[in-house]
C-alpha positions as CSV (number, residue, x, y, z in Angstrom):
1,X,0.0,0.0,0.0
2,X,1.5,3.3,-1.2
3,X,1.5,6.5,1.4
4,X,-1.5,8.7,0.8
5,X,-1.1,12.4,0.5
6,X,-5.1,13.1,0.7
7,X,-5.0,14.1,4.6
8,X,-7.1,16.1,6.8
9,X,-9.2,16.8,9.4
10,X,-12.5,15.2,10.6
11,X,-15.5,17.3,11.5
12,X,-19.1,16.9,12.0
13,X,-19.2,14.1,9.4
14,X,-16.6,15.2,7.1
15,X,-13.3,15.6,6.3
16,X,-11.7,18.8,5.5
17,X,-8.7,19.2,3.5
18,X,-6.5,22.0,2.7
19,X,-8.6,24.9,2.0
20,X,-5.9,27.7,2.5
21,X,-5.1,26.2,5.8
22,X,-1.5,26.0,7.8
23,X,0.1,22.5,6.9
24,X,3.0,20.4,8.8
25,X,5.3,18.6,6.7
26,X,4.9,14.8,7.6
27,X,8.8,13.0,7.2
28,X,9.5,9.6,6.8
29,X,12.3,8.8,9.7
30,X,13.9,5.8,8.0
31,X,15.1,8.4,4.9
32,X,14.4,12.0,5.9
33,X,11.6,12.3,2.8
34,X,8.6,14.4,2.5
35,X,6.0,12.1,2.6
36,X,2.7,14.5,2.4
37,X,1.5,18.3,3.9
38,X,-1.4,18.0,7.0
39,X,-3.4,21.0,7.0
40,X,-4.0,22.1,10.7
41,X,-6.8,23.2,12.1
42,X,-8.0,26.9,12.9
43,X,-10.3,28.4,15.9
44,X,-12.8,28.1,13.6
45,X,-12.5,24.4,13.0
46,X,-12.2,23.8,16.8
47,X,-15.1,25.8,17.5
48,X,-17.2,23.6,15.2
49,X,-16.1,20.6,15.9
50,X,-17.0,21.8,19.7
51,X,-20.5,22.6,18.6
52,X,-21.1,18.8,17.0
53,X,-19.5,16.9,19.6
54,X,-21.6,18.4,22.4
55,X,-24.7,17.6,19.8
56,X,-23.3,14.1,19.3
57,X,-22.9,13.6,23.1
58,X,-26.6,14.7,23.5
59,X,-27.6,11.6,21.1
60,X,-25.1,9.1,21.9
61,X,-25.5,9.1,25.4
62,X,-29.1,8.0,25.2
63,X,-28.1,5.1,22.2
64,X,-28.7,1.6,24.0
65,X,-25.8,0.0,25.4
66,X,-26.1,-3.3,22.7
67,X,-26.7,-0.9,19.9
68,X,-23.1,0.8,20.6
69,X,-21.8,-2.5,20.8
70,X,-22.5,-3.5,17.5
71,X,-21.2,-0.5,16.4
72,X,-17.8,-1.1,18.1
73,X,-17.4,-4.5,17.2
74,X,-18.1,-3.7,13.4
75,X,-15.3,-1.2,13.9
76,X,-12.7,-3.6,15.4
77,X,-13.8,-6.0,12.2
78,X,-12.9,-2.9,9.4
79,X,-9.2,-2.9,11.5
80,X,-8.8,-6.0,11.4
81,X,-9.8,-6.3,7.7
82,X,-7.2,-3.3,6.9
83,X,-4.6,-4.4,9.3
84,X,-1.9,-4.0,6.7
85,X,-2.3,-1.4,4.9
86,X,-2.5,0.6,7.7
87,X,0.4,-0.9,9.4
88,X,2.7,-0.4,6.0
89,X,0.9,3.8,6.6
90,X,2.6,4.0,10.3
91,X,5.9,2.5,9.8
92,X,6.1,4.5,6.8
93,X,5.1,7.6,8.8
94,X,6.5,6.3,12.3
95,X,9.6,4.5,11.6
96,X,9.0,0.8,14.0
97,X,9.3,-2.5,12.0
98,X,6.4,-3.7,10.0
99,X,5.6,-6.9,12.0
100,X,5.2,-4.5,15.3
101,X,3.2,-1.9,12.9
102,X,0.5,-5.1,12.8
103,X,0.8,-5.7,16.8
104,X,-0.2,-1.8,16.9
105,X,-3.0,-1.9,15.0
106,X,-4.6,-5.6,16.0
107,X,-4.4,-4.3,19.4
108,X,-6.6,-1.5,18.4
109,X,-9.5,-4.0,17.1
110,X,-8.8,-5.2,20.6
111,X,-9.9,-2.4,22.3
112,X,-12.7,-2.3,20.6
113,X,-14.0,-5.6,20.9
114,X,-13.1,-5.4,24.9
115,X,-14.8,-1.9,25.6
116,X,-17.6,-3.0,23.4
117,X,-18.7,-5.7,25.9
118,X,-17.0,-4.3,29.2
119,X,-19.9,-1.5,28.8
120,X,-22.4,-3.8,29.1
121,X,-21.3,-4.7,32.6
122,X,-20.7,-0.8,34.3
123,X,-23.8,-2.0,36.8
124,X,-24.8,0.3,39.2
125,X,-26.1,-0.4,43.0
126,X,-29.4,-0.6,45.1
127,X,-28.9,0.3,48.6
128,X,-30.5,-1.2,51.5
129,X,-33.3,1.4,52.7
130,X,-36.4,0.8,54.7
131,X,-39.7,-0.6,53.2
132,X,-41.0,2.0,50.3
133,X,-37.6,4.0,50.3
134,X,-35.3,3.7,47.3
135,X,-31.5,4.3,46.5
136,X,-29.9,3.7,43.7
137,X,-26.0,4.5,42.2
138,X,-26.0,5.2,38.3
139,X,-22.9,5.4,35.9
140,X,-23.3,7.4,33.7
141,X,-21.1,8.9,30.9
142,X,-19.1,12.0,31.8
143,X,-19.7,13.9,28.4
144,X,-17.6,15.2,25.4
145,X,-14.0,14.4,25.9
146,X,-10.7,16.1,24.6
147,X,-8.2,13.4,23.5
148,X,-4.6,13.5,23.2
149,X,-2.3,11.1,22.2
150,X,1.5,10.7,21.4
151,X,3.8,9.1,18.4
152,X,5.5,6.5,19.7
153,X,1.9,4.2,19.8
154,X,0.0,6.3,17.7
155,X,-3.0,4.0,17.1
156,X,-2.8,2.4,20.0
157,X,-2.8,5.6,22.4
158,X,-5.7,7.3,20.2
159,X,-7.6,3.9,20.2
160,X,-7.4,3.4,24.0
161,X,-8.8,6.6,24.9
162,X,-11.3,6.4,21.9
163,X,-13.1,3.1,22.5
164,X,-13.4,3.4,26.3
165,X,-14.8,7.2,25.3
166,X,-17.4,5.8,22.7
167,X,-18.6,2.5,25.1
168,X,-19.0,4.5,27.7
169,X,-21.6,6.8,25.8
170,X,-19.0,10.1,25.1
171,X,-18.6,11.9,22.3
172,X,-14.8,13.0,21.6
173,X,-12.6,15.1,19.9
174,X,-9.2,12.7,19.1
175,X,-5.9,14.6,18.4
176,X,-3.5,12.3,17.7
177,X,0.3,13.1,16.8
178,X,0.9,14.9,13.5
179,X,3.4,12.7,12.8
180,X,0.9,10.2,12.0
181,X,-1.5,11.2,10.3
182,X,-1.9,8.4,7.5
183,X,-2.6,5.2,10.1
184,X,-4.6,7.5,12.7
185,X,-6.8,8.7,9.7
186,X,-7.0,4.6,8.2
187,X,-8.2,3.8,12.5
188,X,-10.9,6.8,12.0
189,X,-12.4,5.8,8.6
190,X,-12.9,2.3,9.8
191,X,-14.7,4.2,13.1
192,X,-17.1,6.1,10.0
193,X,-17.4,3.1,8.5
194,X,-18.5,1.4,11.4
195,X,-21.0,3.6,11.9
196,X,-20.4,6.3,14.9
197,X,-21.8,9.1,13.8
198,X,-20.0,12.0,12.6
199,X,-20.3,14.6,15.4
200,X,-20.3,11.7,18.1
201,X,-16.0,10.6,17.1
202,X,-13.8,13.7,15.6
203,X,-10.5,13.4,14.5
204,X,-8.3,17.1,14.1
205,X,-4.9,18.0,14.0
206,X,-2.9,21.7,14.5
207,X,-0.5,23.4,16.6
208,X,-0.8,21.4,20.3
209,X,-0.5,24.5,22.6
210,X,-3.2,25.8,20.6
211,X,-5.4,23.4,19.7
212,X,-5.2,22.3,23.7
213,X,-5.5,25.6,24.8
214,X,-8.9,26.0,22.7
215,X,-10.5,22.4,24.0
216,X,-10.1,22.7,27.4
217,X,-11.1,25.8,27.9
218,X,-14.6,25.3,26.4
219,X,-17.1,24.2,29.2
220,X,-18.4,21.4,26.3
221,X,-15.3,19.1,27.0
222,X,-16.0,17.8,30.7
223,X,-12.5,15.2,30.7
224,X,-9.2,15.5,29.0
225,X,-7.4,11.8,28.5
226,X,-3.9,12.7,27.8
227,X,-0.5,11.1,27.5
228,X,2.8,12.4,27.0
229,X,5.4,13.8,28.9
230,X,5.3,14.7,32.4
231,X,5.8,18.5,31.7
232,X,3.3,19.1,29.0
233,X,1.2,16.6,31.3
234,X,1.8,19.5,33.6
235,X,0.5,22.2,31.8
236,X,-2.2,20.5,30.7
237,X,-3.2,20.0,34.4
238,X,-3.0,23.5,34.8
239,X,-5.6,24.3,32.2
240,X,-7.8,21.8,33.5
241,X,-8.0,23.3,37.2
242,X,-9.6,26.1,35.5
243,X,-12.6,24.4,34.5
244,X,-12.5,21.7,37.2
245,X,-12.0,19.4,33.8
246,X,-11.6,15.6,34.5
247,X,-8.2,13.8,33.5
248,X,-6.1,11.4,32.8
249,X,-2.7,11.3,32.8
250,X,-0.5,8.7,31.6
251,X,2.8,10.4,31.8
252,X,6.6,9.6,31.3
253,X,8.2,6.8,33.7
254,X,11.9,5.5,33.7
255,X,11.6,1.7,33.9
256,X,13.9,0.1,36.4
257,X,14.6,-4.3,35.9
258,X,16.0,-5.9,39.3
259,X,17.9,-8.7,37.8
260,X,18.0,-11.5,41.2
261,X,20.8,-14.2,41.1
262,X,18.5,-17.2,41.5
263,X,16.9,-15.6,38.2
264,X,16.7,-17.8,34.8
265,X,19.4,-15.9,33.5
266,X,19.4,-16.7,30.0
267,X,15.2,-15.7,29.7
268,X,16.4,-13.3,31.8
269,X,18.8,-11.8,29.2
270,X,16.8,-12.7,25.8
271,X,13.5,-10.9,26.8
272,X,15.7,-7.6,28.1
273,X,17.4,-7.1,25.2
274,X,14.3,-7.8,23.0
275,X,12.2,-5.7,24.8
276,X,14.6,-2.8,25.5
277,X,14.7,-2.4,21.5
278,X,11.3,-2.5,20.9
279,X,10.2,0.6,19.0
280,X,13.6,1.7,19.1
281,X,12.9,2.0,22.9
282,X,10.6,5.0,22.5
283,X,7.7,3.1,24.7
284,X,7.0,4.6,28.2
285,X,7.6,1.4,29.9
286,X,10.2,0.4,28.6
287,X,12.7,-1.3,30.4
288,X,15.8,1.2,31.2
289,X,17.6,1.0,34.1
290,X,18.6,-2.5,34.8
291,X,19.7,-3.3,38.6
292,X,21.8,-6.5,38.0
293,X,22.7,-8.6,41.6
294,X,26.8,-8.6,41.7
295,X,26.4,-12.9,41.0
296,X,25.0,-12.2,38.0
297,X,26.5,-8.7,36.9
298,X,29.5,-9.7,34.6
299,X,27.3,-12.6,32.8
300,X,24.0,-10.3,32.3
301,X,26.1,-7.5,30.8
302,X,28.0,-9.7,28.4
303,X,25.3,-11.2,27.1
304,X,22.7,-8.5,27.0
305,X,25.7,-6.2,25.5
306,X,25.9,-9.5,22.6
307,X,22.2,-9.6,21.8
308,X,22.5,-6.0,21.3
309,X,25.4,-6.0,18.6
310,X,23.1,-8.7,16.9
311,X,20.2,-6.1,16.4
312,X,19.5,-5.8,13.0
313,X,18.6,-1.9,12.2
314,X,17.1,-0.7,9.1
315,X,14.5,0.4,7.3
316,X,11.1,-0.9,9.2
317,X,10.0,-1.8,5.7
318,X,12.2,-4.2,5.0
319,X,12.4,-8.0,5.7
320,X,14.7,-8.7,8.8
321,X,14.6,-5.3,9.9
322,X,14.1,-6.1,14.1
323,X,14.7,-1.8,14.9
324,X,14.0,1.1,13.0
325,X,14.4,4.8,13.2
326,X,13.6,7.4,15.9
327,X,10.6,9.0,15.0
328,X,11.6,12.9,14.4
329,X,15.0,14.9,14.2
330,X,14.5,16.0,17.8
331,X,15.3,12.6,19.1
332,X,18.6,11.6,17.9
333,X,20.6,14.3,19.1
334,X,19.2,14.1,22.6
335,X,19.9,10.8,23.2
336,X,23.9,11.1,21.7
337,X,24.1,14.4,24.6
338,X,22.9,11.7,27.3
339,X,25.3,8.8,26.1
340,X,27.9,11.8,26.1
341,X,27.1,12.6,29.7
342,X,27.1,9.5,30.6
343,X,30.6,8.3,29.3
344,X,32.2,11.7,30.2
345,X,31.6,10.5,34.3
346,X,32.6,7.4,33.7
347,X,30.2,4.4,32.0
348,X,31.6,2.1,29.8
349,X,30.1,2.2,26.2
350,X,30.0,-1.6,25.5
351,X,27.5,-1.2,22.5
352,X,26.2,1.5,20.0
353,X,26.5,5.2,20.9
354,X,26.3,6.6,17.5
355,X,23.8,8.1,15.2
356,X,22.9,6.8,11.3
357,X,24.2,8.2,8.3
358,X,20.5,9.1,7.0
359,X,17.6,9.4,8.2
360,X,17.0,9.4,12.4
361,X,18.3,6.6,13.4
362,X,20.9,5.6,16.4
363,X,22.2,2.4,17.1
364,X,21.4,0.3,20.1
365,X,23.3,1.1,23.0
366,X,24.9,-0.6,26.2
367,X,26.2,1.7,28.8
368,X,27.6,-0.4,31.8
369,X,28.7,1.0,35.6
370,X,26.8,4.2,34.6
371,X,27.8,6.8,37.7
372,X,24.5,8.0,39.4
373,X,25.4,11.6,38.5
374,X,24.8,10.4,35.1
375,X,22.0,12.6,33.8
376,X,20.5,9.7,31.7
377,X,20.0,7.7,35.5
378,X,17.4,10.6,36.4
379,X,15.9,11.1,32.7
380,X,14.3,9.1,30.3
381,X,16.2,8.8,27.3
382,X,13.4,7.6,25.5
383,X,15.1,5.4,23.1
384,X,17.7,2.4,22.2
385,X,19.5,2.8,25.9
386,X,20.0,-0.3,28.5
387,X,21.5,1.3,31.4
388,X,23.4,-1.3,33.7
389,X,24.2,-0.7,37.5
390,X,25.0,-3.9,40.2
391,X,23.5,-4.1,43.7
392,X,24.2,-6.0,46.8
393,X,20.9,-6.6,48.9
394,X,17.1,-6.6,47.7
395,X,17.0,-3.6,50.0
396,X,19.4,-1.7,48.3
397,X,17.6,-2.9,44.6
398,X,14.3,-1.4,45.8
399,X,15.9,1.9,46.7
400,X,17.4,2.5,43.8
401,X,14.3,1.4,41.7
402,X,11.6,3.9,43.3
403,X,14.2,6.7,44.2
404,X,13.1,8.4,41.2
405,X,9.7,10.9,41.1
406,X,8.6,8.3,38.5
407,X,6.2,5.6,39.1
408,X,4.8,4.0,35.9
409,X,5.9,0.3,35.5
410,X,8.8,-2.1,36.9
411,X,10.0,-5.2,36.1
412,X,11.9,-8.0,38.1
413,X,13.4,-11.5,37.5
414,X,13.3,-13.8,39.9
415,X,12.6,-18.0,41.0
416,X,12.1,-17.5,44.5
417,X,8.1,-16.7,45.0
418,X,8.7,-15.6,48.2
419,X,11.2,-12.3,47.2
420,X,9.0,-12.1,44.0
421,X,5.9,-11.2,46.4
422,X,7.9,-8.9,48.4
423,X,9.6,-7.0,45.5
424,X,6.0,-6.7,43.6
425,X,4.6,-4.8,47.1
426,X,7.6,-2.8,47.5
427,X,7.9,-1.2,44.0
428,X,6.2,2.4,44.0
429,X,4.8,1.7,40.4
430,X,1.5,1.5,38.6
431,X,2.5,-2.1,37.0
432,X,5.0,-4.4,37.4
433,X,6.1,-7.0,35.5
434,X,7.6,-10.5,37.4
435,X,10.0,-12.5,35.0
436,X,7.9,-11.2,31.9
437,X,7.6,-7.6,29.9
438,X,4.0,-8.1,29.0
439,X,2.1,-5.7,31.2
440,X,-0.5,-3.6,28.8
441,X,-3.5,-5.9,27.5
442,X,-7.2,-4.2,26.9
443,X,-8.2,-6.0,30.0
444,X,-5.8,-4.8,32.5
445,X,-5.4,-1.5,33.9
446,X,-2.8,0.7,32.6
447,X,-1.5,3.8,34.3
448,X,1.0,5.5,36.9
449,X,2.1,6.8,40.2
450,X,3.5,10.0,41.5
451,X,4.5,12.3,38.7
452,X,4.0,9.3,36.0
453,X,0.3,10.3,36.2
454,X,-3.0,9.4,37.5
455,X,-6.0,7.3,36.7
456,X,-5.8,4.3,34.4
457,X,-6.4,3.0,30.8
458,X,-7.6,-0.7,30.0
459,X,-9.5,-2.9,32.1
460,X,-12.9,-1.5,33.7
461,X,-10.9,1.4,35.7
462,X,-10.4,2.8,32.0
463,X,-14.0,2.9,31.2
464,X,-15.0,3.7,34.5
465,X,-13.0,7.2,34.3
466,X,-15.5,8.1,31.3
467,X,-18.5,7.7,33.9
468,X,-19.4,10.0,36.7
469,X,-21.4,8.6,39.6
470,X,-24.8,9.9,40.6
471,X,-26.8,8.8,43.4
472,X,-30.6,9.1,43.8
473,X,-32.7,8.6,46.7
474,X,-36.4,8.2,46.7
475,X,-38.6,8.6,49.7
C-alpha cells in the first residue's frame, strides 16, 4: 500500500482538507523524505467541531448499550480487515518494523472488541433502605472528551482513549500526533465506516498549545485523557483546574529491571534485550535502568551487550529489519548528549553510541557502571538505551528502583516466590512486571504513580473514568 497524500481533518461528518489552511510537513524517519502536507486546524474548526460533539454527546449518550456495541465490534472487524495497509501507513510515517506496525493496530480491534462488551457490565447499586424508600447509584457517561495522544503508539494511544470514550456513551474530539497522520486517519475511517456518527467521534490536528488551549477551555469538553510527557502533562493539568476538567494522565516513567541471582538468567537476558529495543525504545515502559545482583553482573552485561550488537537496524519496511528509526529529528541528538554525559563520568560504552548516516536513526546502545550523576539515570532517554548498575541486597535494589519521582511500571526476575511477592509490594509503580515484559492488555489497567500520572487505561478502571457517579434517593 503506497502512502496517501489526501489528509485532513475530521468534522461533523466530514473531512476537511487543505482549504488555504497552515500545513505540517509529515517526514518519513527511516530516509528524511517528505512524505505529504497535514493541514491544521484553525479556531474556527475547533469551534465547530466543539459545537457537533456536544450535539453528538446529547444523542449518543441515550443510544442503548447493545446498539453501541455492534457499532464497536463492526469497527474492530474494518481494522482488522485493513490491518496491513494501515500498518505499512505508520511505519512509513512512524519509523517501527512492519511486524510491530501489525501488533499496533490488531491491538486496536482489541480495544474495541473489549470496551464494546466491558460496557455492558458498568452495573450500578441498590442500597438497602427501609420498606417503600429507594436508593440507587448510576454510571453514567461524563460527556464530550478532549483526547490527546503521542507518536511513539500512535494508534494504540488514540484507540485506547477512543473506544473506552465511545462505550461508555461520550462523544470525543481525538488529536493524535501529526506525525501520523496516515494510520490514525485509516483507525478513523474504519470508526465512519463502522457507523459512529459523525459529530459523536472527531479526529483534528494543529498546533498542540493551541489546539489544547482551545479544547479545554470550552465548558463542552467535561474530561481531558492525555498522554505524553510529564511536563506538557503538567501544563495541561493546569488548564484543566480552571474548569474543574476531569483527567487522565499517563505520563513519562523510567523503567527500572532488578535482575535477582536465582533468576533464569538466559530468559532473563533474551526478553531484556528484546524488549529494550522495541520501538527503538521509545515506549513509556520500557525497560531502562537495569539493577543486576553482583552474582550475576558480569554474565547479564555480556550477554545483553551480545544480543544487542546482533540487532538488526534498518529500514522498518524491510524484511529482517528487528529496529528502526527514531521517530523525528529531535530525538537523535538528545539521546547522543545523554550517552555523552554518561561516558564523560565514567560508564563504559559496550555497545552502540552513534547516530545513522541518513535518516534518524541511532544504534542500540549498552552503557555499563553508569555513575548516578549520570543525567540519563534521572531522565528518560526515550530510546535504544539499557543502562546497567549492580546491587548487593534486595533492600538496596528497591531503593534505587523507586528513588526516582517516576512511578509507571517495573519489572523484576526472579525464581524465588517468596522475594518475588515482596519486591512486587515494595515497587512504588503503577505495574509491574515478574520474570515477563507483557504488562498492557485491553483487560488490564494501565496507568502511573507519582508524577507518572494518574487514573488508568484498560480494564474496567479505563471505562470507569468516562462515567461519573450519581446517586438518587427516593422517599
Amino acid at each position: 500500500m503506497s502512502y496517501t497524500t489526501d489528509l485532513g481533518l475530521y468534522i461533523d461528518g466530514s473531512w476537511r482538507k487543505g482549504e488555504g489552511r497552515d500545513c505540517h510537513t509529515v517526514i518519513n524517519p527511516a530516509t528524511g523524505e517528505t512524505l505529504a502536507e497535514l493541514p491544521l486546524a484553525t479556531a474556527a474548526d475547533l469551534d465547530e467541531a466543539l459545537a457537533a460533539t456536544a450535539q453528538g454527546f446529547a444523542h449518543w449518550r441515550g443510544v442503548d448499550v447493545n446498539a453501541r456495541a455492534a457499532i464497536l465490534h463492526k469497527v474492530a472487524d474494518l481494522i482488522r480487515e485493513r490491518a496491513e495497509g494501515i500498518a505499512v501507513l505508520l511505519t512509513t510515517e512512524q519509523g517501527k518494523p512492519l511486524a510491530e506496525a501489525r501488533t499496533e493496530v490488531l491491538s486496536c480491534a482489541a480495544q474495541f472488541d473489549y470496551f464494546a462488551e466491558e460496557a455492558k457490565r458498568s452495573y450500578g447499586r441498590v442500597l438497602v433502605r427501609p420498606t417503600g424508600q429507594r436508593a440507587i447509584v448510576l454510571k453514567q457517561p461524563v460527556g464530550p472528551v478532549a483526547a490527546f495522544s503521542p507518536w511513539n503508539f500512535p494508534v494504540n494511544l488514540m484507540c485506547k482513549k477512543m473506544a473506552a470514550a465511545l462505550a461508555a456513551g461520550c462523544s470525543i474530539i481525538a488529536k493524535p500526533p501529526e506525525e501520523t497522520p496516515a494510520s490514525t486517519s485509516g483507525i478513523m475511517q474504519c470508526v465512519i465506516d463502522g457507523g459512529v456518527p459523525g459529530n459523536v467521534a472527531q479526529l483534528i490536528y494543529g498546533v498542540p498549545d493551541m489546539v489544547s488551549r482551545h479544547l479545554i477551555a470550552s465548558p463542552i469538553i467535561r474530561k481531558v485523557s492525555f498522554t505524553g510527557s510529564v511536563p506538557v502533562g503538567k501544563h495541561l493539568l493546569k488548564l484543566a483546574a480552571d474548569g474543574v476538567k476531569r483527567t487522565t494522565m499517563e505520563l513519562g516513567g523510567h523503567a527500572p529491571v532488578l535482575i535477582f541471582d536465582d533468576c533464569d538468567l538466559e530468559k532473563a537476558i533474551t526478553l531484556s534485550a528484546t524488549t529494550k529495543f522495541r520501538n527503538a525504545g521509545q515506549v513509556c515502559i520500557s525497560p531502562t535502568r537495569f539493577y543486576v545482583q553482583e552474582g550475576v553482573y558480569d554474565r547479564f552485561v555480556a550477554g545483553f551487550t551480545a544480543h544487542t550488537k546482533n540487532v538488526q537496524v534498518g529500514n522498518g519496511l524491510d524484511a529482517g529489519t528487528a529496529m528502526g528509526p527514531l521517530a523525528n529529528a529531535r530525538r537523535p541528538s538528545a539521546i547522543a548528549a545523554l550517552v555523552e554525559d554518561a561516558t564523560s563520568k565514567g560508564a563504559k560504552l559496550l555497545a552502540g553510541g552513534t547516530r545513522g548516516e541518513q535518516g534518524y536513526f541511532f544504534q542500540p546502545t549498552v552503557l555499563a557502571d553508569v555513575p548516578m550523576s549520570a543525567d540519563v539515570m534521572d531522565n528518560e532517554p526515550f530510546g535504544p538505551v539499557a543502562l546497567m548498575r549492580p546491587f548487593k541486597t534486595l533492600d538496596e535494589a528497591i531503593e534505587q528502583a523507586n528513588r526516582l519521582p517516576f512511578g509507571l511500571a517495573a519489572y523484576a526476575f526472579t525464581e524465588n516466590a517468596r522475594q518475588a511477592n515482596l519486591v512486587a509490594d515494595a515497587l512504588d509503580t503503577g505495574m509491574v512486571g515478574l520474570n515477563s515484559f507483557v504488562i498492557s492488555m485491553p483487560d488490564a489497567p494501565f496507568g502511573g504513580v507519582k508524577e507518572s500520572g494518574f487514573g488508568s487505561e484498560g480494564g474496567p478502571e479505563g471505562l470507569d473514568s468516562y462515567y461519573v457517579t450519581k446517586a438518587v434517593h427516593q422517599y
